[in-house]
C-alpha positions in Angstrom: 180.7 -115.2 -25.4 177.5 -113.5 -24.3 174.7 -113.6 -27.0 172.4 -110.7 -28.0 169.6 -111.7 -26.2 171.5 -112.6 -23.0 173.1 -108.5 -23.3 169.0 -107.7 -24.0 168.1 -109.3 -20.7 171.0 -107.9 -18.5 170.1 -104.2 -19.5 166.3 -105.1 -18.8 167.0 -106.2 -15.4 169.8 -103.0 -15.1 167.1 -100.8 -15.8 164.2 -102.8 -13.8 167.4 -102.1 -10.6 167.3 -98.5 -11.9 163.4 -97.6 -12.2 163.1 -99.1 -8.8 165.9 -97.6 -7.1 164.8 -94.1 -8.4 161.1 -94.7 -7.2 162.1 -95.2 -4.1 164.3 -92.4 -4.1 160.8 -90.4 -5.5 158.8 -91.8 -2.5 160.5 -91.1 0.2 161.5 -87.5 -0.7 157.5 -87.0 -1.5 156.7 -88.2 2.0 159.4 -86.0 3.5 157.6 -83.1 1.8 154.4 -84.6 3.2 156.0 -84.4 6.8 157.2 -81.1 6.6 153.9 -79.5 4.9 151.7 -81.5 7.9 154.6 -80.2 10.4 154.8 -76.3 9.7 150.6 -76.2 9.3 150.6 -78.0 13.0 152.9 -75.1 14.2 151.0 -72.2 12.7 147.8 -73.7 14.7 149.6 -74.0 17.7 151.5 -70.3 17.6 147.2 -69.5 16.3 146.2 -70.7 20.0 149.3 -69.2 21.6 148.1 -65.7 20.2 144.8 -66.1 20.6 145.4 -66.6 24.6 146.7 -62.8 24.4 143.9 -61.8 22.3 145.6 -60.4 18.9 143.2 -59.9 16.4 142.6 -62.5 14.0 144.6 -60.2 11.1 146.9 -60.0 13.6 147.6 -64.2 14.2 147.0 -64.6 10.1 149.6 -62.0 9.1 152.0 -63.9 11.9 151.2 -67.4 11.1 149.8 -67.6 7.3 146.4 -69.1 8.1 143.0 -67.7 7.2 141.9 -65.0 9.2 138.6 -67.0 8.7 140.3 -69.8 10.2 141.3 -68.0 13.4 138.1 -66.7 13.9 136.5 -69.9 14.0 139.3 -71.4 16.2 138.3 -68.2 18.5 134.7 -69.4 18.6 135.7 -72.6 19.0 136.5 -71.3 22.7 139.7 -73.7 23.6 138.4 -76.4 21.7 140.7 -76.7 18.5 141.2 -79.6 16.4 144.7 -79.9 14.8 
């Protein structure tokens, strides 16, 4: 027959399995988040240089892309020398 304290300990370490389990499960969605977020701002720079080759105005590449007209500009000034 199981005593009280051995049923105490089993649902400690069930819910030790369980905490860990769903931490992971937390982690790995948070740093597929992270990918995506560091993924789509990488693209918006690169379609930002693609338009700026063709000289659209900077309204033009923010309104198209979602980055800082202020951004673009200093991209522009940057002349061809942009830092992802």
């Amino acid at each position: 027959m199981i005593s009280a304290m051995e049923r105490m300990e089993a649902n400690d370490e069930a819910e030790r399995y369980y905490i860990a389990t769903e931490n992971r499960a937390i982690g790995r969605a948070e740093g597929r988040a992270e990918g995506e977020a560091r993924g789509e701002a990488a693209k918006a720079v690169s379609v930002a240089r693609n338009l700026l080759s063709i000289n659209l105005s900077a309204e033009q590449i923010a309104a198209a892309t979602g980055l800082a007209a202020e951004e673009i500009e200093k991209m522009r000034t940057a002349g061809g020398n942009w830092a992802t």
